[in-house]
N, C-alpha and C positions, 0 to 999 in steps of 0.2 A: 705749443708755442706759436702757432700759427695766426689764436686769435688775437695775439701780442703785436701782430703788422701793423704799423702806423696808428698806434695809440700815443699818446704823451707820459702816459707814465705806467706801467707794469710791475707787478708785485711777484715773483713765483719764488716760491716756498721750495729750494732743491739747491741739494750741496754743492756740487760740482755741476756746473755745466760744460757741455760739449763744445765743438768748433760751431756747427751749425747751430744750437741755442743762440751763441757769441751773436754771430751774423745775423738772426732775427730779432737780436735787440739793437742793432744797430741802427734800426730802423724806427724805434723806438724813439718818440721827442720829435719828431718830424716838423710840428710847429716852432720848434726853437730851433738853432742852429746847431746843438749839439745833442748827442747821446750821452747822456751821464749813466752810470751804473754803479749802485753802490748796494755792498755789501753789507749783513746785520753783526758785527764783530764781539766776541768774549762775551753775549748773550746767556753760553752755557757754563763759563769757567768754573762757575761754583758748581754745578750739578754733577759734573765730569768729575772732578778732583775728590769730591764726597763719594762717587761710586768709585773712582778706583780704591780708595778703599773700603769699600763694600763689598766689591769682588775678591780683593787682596785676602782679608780679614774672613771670607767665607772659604779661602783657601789653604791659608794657614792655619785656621781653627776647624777644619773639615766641619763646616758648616751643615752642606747640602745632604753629605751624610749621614750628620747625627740625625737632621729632621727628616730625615727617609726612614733612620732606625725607630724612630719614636710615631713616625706616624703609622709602621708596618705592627706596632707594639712593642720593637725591643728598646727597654731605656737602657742597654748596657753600654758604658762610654770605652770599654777595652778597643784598643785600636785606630783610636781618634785621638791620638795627644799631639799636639801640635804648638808652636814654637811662637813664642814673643817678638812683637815689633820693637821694644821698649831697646835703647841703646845698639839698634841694629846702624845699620848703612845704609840709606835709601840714595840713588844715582837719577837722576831724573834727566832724560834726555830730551831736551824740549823746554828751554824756560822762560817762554810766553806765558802768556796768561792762566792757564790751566798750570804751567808747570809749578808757576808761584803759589797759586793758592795749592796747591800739592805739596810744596816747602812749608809753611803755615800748618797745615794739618799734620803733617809727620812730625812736625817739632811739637805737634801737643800731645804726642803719643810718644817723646822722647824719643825721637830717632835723630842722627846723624845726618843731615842732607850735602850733598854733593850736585853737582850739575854738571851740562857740560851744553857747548854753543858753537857755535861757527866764527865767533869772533871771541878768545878770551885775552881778556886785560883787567889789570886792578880797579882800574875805573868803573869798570863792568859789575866786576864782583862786589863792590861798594854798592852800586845801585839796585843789582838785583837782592842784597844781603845775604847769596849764596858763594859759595864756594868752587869754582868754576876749575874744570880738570881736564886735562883729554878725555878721548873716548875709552881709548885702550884703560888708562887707569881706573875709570869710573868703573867699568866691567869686572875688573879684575880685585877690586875693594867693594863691591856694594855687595849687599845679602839683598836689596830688592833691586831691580833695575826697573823703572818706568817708562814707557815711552809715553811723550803725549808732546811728538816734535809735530809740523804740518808733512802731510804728503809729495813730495818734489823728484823729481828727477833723479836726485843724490839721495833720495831715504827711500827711496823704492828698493825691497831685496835687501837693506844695507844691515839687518837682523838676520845671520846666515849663522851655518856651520863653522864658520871662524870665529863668531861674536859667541858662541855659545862656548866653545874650546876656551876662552879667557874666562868666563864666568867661572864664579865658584861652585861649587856639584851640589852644594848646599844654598844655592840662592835662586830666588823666584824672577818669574820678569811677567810685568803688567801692563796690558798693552789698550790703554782708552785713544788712541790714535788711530790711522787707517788700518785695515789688516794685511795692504800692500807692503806697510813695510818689513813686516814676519815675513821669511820664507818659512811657510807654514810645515814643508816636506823637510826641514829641515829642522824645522822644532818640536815635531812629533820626534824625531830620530831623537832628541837630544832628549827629551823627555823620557823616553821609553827605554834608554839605555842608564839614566840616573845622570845623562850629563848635567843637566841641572834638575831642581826639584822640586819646581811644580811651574805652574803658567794661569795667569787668570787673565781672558781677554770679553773684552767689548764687540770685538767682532771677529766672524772670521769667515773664509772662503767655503760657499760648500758647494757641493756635499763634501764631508771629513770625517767618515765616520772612524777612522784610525784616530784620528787626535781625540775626538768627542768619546771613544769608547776609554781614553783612561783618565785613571783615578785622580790620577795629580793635576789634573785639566779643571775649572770653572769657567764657564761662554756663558754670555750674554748677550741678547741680540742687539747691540748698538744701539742700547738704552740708556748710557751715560749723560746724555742732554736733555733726556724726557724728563721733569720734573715742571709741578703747575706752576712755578718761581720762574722757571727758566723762559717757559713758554708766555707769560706774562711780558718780561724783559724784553724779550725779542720783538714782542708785538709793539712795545713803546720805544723799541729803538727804529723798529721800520717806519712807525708815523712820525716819527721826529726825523727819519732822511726824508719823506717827503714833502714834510713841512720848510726843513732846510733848502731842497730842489728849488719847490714854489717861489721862496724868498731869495732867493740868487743868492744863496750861501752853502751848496751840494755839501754833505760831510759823508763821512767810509765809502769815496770815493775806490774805485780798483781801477779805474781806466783813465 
């Protein structure tokens, strides 16, 4: 970040910044009177929403297992039967961008979607075209729960030992979000006792060789955005905020 001091305009490629990142781009635009900063936004919505399920679907259909069986030589399918999305519940916590195109795809696989948001109203649920619930009932009615809310304050930890006690013993949760928001020692327990029935995530805290060593687990190393579509996207939406900047019209402004 350093060779970013008193340049006019900087590009860096990273999700989160720090306090001290903050503070070195403030310095940033020095020839102009201000610091703009803008963010590359919904770049990956579609690459995310297609792997959860990818992940979901290699979960429920014991995927990773059968191509271990087949490629060790046994094609025998005993012990790999696994259960339909078709007419299930899917709860998607999170319905920005990623959560919609997530509503979109489950309804083409004939599932039931549900949501849920920090602000619910008719007007809401009109415009999102979902069905907008508390939290409590979404857990307590869905066979899949999704997360793909953003990382904050309030969703940090907010996936504990009480959120899995409402779930059904029989439902999944899929988590292409941050992995802050799982308490992870709490979804291993819930996992391993049959509280609920399986888990597919995008990421998660390691080392965990307790979650990672069982069956009903699918990790992915927070691959959900990597696709050459996605990556393309992102590349034309950062030269079109700097082209916006140049032209005194700044867009996906954050500050």
């Amino acid at each position: 970040m350093e060779e970013k001091k008193n340049t006019e305009i900087a590009i860096i490629d990273d999700v989160l910044l720090s306090k001290e990142q903050q503070d070195i781009l403030a310095s940033v635009g020095t020839v102009r009177s201000y610091a703009a900063v803008a963010n590359v936004p919904r770049y990956a919505s579609i690459a995310v929403a297609e792997h959860a399920f990818g992940i979901l679907l290699s979960l429920v259909r014991h995927v990773p297992a059968g191509v271990n069986r087949v490629k060790g030589g046994n094609f025998s399918w005993h012990g790999l039967q696994g259960v339909e999305l078709y007419g299930k519940t899917i709860g998607v916590i999170g319905v920005g961008a990623i959560g919609q195109k997530v509503t979109g795809i489950a309804r083409g696989f004939g599932m039931q979607v549900v949501g849920t948001a920090a602000n619910i109203s008719p007007q809401r649920e009109q415009k999102l075209g979902i069905q907008l619930v508390a939290l409590e009932e979404l857990l307590e009615i869905s066979d899949v729960v999704l997360l793909a809310c953003p990382l904050t304050t309030s969703t940090r930890g907010m996936i504990n030992s009480e959120v899995f006690k409402r779930m059904k013993s029989s439902a999944y949760i899929v988590n292409v979000a941050r992995h802050e928001i799982v308490v992870q020692a709490d979804l291993s327990d819930a996992l391993k006792s049959g509280q609920i029935a399986g888990a597919a995530l995008d990421e998660i805290e390691f080392p965990d060789q307790k979650l990672l060593s069982l069956e009903n687990v699918v990790v992915t190393p927070h691959l959900g955005f990597y696709t050459s579509e996605a990556l393309i996207r992102k590349g034309d939406i950062c030269v079109q905020n700097v082209k916006s900047f140049l032209n005194g019209r700044p867009e996906n402004l954050v500050n």
